[in-house]
C-alpha positions in Angstrom: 196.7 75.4 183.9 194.4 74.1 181.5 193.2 71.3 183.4 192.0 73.2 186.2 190.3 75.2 183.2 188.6 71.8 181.9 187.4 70.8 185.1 185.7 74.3 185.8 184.1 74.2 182.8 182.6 70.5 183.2 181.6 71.3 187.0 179.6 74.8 185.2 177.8 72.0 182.7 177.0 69.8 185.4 175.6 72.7 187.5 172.9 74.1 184.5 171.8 70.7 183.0 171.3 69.5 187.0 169.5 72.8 187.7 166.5 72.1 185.0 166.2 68.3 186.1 166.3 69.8 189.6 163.2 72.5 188.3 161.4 69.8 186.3 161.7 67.0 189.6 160.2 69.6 192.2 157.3 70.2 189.8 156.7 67.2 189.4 156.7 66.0 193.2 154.8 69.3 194.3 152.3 68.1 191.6 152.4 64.5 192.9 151.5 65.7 196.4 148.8 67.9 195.9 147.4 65.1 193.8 147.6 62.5 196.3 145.4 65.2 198.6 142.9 65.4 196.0 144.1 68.6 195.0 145.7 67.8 191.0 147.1 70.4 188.9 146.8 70.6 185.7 149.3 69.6 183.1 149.5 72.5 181.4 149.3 75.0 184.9 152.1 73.0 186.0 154.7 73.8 182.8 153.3 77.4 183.0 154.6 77.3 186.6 157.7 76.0 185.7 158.4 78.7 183.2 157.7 81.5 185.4 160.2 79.9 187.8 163.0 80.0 185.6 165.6 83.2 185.4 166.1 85.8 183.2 168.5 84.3 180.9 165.9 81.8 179.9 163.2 85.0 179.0 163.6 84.1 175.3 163.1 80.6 176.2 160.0 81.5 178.3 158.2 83.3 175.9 158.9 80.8 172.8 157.5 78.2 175.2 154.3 80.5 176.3 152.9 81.3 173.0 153.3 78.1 171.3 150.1 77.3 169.4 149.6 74.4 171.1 150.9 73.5 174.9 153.9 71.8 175.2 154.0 68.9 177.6 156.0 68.2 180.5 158.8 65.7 178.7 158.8 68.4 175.9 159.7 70.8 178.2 162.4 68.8 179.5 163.9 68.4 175.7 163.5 72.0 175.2 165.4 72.8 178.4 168.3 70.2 177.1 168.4 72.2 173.9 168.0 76.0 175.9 170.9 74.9 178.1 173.3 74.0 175.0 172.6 77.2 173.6 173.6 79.3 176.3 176.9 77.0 177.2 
């Protein structure tokens, strides 16, 4: 009954706000890496990349993000994706 409702709908939460730490965490330790072999990326490449990983529901979201006057950082990006991912529960 309603229950099982509840718990399906907490396991579908659980799935999209672990999905953008999951995005944000593989940047970040693909970043880590090539830095370590003397390869950094930059900053602002690296939230670019991350963007233009992300699906189609999140195209809004992309292009907000892309023409911002000024480049958003990486923790930003994370509080942006917290916000995105409340919208389109």
């Amino acid at each position: 009954g309603s229950n099982n409702a509840v718990k399906i709908t907490v396991s579908i939460f659980k799935k999209w706000s672990s999905f953008m730490d999951v995005c944000i965490n593989k940047a970040k330790a693909i970043a880590h890496r090539l830095a370590i072999a003397s390869k950094p990326v930059d900053k602002d490449d690296l939230v670019l990349q991350i963007l233009r990983g992300l699906p189609s529901e999140y195209l809004p979201f992309k292009v907000c993000m892309e023409t911002q006057k000024d480049p958003v950082s990486l923790n930003e990006l994370h509080g942006f994706f917290l916000i995105q991912e409340a919208n389109l529960k």
